[in-house]
C-alpha positions as CSV (number, residue, x, y, z in Angstrom):
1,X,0.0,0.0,0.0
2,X,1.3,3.5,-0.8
3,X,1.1,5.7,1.9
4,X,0.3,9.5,0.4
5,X,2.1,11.2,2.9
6,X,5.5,9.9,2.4
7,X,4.8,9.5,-1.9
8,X,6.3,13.0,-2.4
9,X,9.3,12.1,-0.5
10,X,10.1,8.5,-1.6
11,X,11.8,8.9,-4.4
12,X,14.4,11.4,-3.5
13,X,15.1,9.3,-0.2
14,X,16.0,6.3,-1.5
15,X,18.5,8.4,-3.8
16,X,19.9,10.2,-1.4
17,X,20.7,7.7,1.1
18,X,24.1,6.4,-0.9
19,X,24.9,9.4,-3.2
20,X,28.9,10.8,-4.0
21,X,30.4,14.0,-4.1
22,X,32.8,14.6,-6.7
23,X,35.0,17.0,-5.1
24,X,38.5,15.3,-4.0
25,X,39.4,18.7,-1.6
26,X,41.9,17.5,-0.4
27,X,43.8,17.1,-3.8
28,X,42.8,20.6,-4.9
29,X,45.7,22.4,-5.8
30,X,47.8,19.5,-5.3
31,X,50.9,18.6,-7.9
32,X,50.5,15.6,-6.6
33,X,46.8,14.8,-7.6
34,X,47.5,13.8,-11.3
35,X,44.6,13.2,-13.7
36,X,42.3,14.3,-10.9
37,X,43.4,17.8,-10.5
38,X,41.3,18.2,-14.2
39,X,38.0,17.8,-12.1
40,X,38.8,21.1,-10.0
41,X,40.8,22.5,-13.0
42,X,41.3,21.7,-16.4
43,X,44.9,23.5,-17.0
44,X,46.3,21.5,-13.5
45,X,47.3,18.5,-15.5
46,X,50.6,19.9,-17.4
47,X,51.3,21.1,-13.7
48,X,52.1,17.8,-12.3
49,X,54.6,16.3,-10.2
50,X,54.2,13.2,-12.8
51,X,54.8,12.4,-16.3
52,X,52.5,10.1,-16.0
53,X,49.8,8.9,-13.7
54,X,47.0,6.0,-13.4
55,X,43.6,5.8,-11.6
56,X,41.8,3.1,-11.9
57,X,39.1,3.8,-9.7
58,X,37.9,7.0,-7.2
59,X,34.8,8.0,-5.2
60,X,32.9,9.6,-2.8
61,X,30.3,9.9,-0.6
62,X,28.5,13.2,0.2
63,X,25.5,14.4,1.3
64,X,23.7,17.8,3.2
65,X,20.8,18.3,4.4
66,X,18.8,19.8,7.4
67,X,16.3,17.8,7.9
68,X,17.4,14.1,7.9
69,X,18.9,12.4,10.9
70,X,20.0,8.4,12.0
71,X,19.3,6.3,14.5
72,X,19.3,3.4,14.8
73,X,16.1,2.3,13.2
74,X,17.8,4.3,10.1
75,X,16.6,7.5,8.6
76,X,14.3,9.9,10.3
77,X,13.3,13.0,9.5
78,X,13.4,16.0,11.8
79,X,9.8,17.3,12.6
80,X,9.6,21.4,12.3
81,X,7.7,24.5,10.1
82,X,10.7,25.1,8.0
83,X,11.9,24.8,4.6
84,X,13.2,21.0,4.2
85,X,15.7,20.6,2.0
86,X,18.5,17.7,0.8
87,X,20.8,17.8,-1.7
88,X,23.4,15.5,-2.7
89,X,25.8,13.8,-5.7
90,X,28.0,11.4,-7.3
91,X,30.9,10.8,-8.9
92,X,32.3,7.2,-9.3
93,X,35.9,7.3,-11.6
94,X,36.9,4.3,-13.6
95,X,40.0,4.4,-15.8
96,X,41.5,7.9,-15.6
97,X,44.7,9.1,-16.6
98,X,47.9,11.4,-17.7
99,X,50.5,11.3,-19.6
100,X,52.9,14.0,-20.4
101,X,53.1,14.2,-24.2
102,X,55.9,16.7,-23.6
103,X,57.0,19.6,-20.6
104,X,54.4,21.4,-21.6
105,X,51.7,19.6,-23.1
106,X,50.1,16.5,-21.2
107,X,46.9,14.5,-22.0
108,X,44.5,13.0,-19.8
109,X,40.8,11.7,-19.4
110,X,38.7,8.9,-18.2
111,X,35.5,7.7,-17.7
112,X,32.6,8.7,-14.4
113,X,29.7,8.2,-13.2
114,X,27.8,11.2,-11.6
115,X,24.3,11.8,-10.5
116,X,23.1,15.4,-8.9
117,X,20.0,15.0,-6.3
118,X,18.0,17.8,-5.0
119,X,15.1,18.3,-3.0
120,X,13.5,21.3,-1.6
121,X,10.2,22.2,0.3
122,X,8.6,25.9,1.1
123,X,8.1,26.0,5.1
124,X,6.4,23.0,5.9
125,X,6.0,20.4,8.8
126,X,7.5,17.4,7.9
127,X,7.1,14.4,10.4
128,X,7.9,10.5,9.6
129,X,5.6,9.7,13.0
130,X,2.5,10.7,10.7
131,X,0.5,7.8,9.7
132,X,-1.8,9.0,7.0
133,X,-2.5,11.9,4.9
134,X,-5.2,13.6,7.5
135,X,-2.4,13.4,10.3
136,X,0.0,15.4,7.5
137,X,-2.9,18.3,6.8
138,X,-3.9,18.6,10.3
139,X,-0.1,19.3,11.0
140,X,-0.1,21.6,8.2
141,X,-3.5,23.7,8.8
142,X,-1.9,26.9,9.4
143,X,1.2,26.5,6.4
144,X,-0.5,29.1,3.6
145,X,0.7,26.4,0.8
146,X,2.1,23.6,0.4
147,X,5.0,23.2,-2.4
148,X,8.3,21.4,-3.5
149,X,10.4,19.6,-5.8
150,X,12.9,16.8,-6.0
151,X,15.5,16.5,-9.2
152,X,17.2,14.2,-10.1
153,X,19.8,13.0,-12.9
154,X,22.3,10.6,-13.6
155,X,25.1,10.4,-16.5
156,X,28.4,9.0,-17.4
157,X,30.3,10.4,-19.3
158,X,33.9,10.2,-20.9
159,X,36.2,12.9,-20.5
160,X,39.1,13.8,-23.2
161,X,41.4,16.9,-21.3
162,X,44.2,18.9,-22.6
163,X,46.3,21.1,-20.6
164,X,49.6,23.3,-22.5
165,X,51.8,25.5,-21.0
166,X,51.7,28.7,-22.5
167,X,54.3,31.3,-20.5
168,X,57.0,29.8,-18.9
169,X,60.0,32.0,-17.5
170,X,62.4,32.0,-14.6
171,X,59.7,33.7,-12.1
172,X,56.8,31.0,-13.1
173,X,54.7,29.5,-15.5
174,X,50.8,29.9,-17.2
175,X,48.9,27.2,-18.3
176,X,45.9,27.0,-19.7
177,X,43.6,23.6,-20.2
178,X,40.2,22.3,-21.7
179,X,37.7,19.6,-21.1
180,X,35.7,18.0,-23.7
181,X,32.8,15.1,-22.2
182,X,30.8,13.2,-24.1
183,X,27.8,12.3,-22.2
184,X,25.1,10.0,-22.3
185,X,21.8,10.6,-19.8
186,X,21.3,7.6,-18.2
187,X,18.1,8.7,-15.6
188,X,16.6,11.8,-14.8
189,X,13.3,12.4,-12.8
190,X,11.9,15.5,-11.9
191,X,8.5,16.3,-9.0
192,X,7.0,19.3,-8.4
193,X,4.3,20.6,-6.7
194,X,3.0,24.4,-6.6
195,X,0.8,26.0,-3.8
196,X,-1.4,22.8,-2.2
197,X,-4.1,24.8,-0.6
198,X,-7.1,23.0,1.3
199,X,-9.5,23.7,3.7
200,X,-10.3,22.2,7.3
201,X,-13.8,21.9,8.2
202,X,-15.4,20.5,11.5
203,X,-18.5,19.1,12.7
204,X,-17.7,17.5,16.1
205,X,-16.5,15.0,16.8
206,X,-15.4,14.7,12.6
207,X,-12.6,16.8,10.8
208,X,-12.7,16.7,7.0
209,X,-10.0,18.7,4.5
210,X,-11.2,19.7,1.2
211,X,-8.8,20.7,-1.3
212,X,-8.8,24.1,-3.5
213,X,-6.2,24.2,-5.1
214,X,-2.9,23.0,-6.4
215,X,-0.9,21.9,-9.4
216,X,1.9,19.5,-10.2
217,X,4.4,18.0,-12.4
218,X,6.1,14.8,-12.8
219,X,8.9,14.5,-15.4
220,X,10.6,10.5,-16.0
221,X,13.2,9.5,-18.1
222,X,12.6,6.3,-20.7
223,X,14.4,4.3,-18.7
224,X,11.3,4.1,-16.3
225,X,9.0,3.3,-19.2
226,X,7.8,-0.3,-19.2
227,X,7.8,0.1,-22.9
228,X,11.0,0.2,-23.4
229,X,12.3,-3.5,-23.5
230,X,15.8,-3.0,-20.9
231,X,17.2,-5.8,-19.9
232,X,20.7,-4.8,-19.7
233,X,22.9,-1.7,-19.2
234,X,23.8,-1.8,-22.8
235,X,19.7,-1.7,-23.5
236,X,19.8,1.5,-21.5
237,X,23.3,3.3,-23.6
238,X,21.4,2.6,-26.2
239,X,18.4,4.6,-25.7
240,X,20.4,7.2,-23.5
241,X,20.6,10.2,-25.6
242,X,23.9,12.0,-26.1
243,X,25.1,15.2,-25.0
244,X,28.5,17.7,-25.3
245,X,29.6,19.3,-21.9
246,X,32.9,21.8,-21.3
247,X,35.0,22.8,-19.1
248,X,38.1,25.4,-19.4
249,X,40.6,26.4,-16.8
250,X,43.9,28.5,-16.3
251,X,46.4,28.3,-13.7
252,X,49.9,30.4,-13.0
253,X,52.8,28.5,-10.8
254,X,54.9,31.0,-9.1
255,X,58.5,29.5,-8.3
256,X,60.2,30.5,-5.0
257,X,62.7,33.1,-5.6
258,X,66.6,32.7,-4.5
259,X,68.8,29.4,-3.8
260,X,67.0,26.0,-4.4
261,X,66.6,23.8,-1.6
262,X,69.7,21.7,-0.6
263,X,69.9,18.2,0.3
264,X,68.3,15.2,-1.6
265,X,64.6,15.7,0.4
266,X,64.7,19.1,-1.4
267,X,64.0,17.0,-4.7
268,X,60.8,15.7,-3.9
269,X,58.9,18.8,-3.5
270,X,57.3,21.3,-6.7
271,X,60.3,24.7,-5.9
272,X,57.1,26.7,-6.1
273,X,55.7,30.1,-3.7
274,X,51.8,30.1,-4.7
275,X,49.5,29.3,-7.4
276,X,46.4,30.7,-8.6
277,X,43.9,28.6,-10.1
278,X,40.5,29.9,-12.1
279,X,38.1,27.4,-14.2
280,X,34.6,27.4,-15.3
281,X,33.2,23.6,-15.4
282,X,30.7,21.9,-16.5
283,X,28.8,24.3,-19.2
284,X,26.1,22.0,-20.6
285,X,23.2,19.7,-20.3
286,X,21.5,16.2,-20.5
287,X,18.9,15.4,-22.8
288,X,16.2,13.0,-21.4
289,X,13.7,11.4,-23.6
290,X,9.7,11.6,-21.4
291,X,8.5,8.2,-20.4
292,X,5.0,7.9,-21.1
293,X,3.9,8.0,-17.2
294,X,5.0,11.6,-17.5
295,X,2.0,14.4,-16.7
296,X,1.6,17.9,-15.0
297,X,-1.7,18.4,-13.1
298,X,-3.9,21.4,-12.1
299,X,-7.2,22.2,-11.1
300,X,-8.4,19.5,-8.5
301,X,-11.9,18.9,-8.6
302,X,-14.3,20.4,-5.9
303,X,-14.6,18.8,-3.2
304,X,-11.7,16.2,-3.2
305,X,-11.7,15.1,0.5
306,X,-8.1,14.0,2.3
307,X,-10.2,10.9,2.8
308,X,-10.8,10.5,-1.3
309,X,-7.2,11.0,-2.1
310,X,-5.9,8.7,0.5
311,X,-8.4,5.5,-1.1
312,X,-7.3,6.7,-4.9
313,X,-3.5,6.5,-4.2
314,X,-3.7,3.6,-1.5
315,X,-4.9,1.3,-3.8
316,X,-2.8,1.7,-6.7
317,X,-0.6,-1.8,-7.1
318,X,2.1,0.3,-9.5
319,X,3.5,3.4,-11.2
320,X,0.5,3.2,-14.1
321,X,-2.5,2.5,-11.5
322,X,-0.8,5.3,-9.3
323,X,-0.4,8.2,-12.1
324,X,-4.0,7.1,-13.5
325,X,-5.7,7.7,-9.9
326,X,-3.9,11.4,-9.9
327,X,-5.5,12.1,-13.2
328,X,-9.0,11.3,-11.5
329,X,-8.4,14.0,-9.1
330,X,-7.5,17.0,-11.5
331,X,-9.5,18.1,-14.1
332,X,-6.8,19.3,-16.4
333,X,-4.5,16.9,-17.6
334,X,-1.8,17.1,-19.8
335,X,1.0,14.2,-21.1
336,X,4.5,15.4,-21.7
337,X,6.1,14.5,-24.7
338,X,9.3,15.1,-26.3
339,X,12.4,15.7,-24.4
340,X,13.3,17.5,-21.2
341,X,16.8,19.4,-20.3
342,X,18.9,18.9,-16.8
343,X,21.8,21.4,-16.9
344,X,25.3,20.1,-15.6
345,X,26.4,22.0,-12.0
346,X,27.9,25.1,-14.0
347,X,30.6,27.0,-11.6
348,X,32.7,29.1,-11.4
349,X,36.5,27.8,-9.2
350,X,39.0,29.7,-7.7
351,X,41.8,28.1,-6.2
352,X,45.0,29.8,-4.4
353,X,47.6,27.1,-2.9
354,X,50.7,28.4,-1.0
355,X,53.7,26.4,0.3
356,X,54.0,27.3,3.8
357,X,57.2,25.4,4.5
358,X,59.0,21.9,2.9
359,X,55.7,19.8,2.2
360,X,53.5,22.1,4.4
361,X,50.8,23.8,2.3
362,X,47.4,25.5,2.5
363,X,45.1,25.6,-0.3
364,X,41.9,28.1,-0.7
365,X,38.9,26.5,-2.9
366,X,35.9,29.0,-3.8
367,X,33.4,27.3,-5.9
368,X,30.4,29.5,-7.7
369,X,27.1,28.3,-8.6
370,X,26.0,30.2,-12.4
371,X,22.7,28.4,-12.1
372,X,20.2,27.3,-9.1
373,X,18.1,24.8,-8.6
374,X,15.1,27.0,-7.4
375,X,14.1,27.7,-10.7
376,X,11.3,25.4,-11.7
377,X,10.7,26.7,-15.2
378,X,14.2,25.1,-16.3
379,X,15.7,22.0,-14.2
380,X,19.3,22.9,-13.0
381,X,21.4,21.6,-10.8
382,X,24.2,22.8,-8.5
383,X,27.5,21.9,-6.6
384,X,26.6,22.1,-2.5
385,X,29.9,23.3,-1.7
386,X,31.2,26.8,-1.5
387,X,34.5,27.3,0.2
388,X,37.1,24.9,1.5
389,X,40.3,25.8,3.4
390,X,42.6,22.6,3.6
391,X,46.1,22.7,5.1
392,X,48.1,19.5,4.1
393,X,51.3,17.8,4.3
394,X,52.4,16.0,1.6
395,X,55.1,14.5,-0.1
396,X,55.2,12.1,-3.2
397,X,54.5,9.0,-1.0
398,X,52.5,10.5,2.1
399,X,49.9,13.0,2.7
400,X,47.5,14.2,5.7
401,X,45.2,17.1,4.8
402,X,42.8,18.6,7.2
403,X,39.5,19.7,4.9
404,X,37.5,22.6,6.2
405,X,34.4,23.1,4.4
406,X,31.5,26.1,4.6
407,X,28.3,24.6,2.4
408,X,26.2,26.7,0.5
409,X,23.7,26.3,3.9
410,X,26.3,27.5,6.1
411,X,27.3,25.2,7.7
412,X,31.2,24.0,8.4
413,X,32.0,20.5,7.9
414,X,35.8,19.3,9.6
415,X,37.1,16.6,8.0
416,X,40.7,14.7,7.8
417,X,42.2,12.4,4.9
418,X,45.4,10.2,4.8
419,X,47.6,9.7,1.9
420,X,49.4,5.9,2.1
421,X,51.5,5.7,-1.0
422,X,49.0,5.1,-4.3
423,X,46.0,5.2,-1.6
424,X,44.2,8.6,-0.1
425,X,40.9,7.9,2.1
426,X,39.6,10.1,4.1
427,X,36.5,11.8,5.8
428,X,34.1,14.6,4.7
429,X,33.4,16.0,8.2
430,X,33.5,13.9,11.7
431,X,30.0,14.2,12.1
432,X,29.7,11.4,10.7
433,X,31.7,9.5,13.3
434,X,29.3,10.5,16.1
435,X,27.0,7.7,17.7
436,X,23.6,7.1,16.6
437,X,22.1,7.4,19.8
438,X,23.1,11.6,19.4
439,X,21.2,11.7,17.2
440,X,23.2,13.6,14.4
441,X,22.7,15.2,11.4
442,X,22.8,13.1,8.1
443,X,26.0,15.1,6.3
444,X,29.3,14.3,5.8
445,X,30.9,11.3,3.9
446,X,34.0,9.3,3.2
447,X,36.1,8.7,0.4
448,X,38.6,6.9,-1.8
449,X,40.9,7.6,-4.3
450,X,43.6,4.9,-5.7
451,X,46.2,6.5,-8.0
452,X,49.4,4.8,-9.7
453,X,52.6,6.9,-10.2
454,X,56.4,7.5,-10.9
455,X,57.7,6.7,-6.7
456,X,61.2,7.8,-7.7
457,X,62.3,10.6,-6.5
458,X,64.1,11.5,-10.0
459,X,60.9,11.6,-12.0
460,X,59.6,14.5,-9.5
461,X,60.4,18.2,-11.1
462,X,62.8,20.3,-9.6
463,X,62.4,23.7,-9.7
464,X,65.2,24.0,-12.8
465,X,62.7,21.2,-14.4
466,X,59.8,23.8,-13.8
467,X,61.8,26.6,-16.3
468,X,61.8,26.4,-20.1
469,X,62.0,29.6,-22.2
């Protein structure tokens, strides 16, 4: 049985419960972060303490919101008038890599997995102790409309990078990079509901709400679409329609000035003061075909009870039965055809990493949304971070970096990752560590990246190694 007061919450719940992040913060600004310094900046590869590096597999976990905590009976949802919201993403590598073609031309790429996850309320009390649909209104009585959305998409992609030096002199060096990915949209889903209004009325001892007004929207992909005959991922490539996305970036190494560092340890280390990092990623979109279940809704009929609604959608078995009882409730109905758009997380980066000391840095990450996710007349989606401070030590072989993150909600998320020779795990924020009986909030993550490269300390550039007129 479907209950109608969790529906609009389902299917962004299930999502977000084992979503990635795909930003490695720790390995921002890094010359040690190889073909995955592309994802923060696509002129960082020609940068790199390698001339050539292999990762066969990275990922992440991530995920914000305030509204969602754990126990241990799992998920809950914190009660409140406020405005809900969760958003979350992946990223899953597979295959990536760089090779220097020359000192100042290097070629990289790979393949990944993402998906970008949103969901959003106007103030509204949310509680998962309500046990039907008349609990949820009476809750709500006083809230002057009810409204939301969840988005969702899901892609992989291959990405084909090329990073040159441009400038290169005695005091430093410009590079400047590009990103072409070829994309195919594997999933994407959108809900949306505009100003629920109803209306209580009591005759003692019964309570009845009548609804007045209200429309909605439900976008799905193809691949949802019993239909279509998918019985394999390859079924679902095929009918995956593709897409170009870009990304460009430039990035200027300043080398310290005066004697080079003496002794053999001196070697292993970039001879650079600062750089300065800018990039604009992911300009583009995904192209989803409609699945046939696809409909937006408006003018319920009058008077449509809580208690009618809650016997319509009850009794649906599946998807079809389910959308077929909405229609009965509105009396304009209208199927979507054609194709919908999901933009990519455009944003703007800036990164400044300075060498404090022999290994000892501290890198300055500011990510910029372009678009937001608010907008319901076109479906965007958007990165969750904003700004992340991360001292680090780090060598060719070892690595500990201390992540501090603000969120674009405000909060600050304190996290710590290790470096083990090819290996670097770590933690988004320790919050995560906490015991469920605290009951804390569901944010935070873990992840892994595995990456194969030159050990030697001969193949690591020297500061003479960083200069070519």
């Amino acid at each position: 049985m479907i209950n109608p007061v969790k529906l609009f919450f389902l299917f962004f719940s299930i999502i977000a419960g084992a979503t990635y992040a795909q930003n490695y913060h720790p390995l921002h600004g890094s010359p040690y972060a190889g073909s995955a310094a592309r994802f923060n900046n696509p002129a960082s590869p020609v940068l790199s303490a390698y001339d050539w590096e292999f990762s066969p597999m990275n990922m992440q976990i991530s995920i914000a919101s305030n509204n969602l905590w754990v126990d241990t009976t799992g998920i809950r949802v914190r009660s409140g008038l406020f405005r809900h919201q969760v958003h979350g993403n992946a990223d899953i590598g597979l295959l990536n890599g760089m090779v220097k073609l020359s000192p100042r031309l290097a070629l990289s790429g790979g393949i990944r997995a993402r998906t970008y996850n949103h969901y959003r309320t106007q103030p509204v009390d949310i509680s998962d102790t309500s046990t039907s649909l008349f609990s949820f209104l009476r809750d709500n009585r006083s809230t002057p409309g009810i409204g939301g959305h969840i988005l969702h998409q899901g892609w992989i992609e291959g990405d084909i990078n090329l990073s040159k030096v441009i400038h290169s002199d005695r005091d430093g060096r410009l590079s400047v990079g590009i990103t072409l990915q070829i994309m195919k949209g594997l999933s994407g889903a959108f809900l949306n509901l505009r100003q629920v209004n109803y209306q209580e009325f009591t005759n003692p001892p019964d309570t009845v709400y009548v609804f007045s007004g209200g429309s909605g929207r439900l976008g799905l992909s193809s691949v949802y679409d019993p239909a279509n005959d998918i019985k394999s991922f390859r079924d679902v490539l095929n009918q995956s329609k593709t897409s170009l996305g870009f990304s460009w970036g430039m990035e200027y190494i300043r080398f310290e000035q005066g004697e080079e560092e003496e002794g053999e340890e001196g070697k292993n280390f970039l001879q650079y003061n600062w750089k300065f990092g800018l990039s604009v990623l992911d300009l583009g979109v995904n192209r989803f075909q409609y699945a046939s279940y696809s409909r937006s809704w408006a003018n319920p009929y009058y008077p449509i009870t809580n208690g009618l609604v809650e016997d319509r959608l009850s009794g649906s078995p599946d998807l079809s039965s389910l959308i077929d009882s909405v229609n009965s409730l509105f009396s304009s109905v209208t199927p979507y055809n054609g194709m919908f758009r999901v933009s990519l997380p455009t944003k703007v980066v800036i990164n400044f990493d300075k060498k404090i000391y022999k290994g000892i840095y501290l890198n300055t990450n500011l990510s910029l949304n372009l678009l937001s996710d608010e907008n319901q007349g076109y479906w965007r989606t958007r990165e969750n971070n904003l700004l992340a401070i991360t001292p680090r030590w780090e060598t060719r072989a070892l690595g500990f970096f201390l992540p501090v993150q603000l969120t674009q909600q405000g909060e600050i998320w304190v996290g710590a990752a290790l470096k083990i020779g090819p290996l670097t795990v770590g933690l988004h924020q320790f919050e995560m560590t906490r015991s469920f009986a605290r009951e804390p909030r569901f944010m935070g993550g873990g992840y892994a990246l595995l990456s194969i490269h030159p050990f030697s300390k001969k193949k690591i550039l020297s500061r003479m190694a960083c200069w070519e007129k």
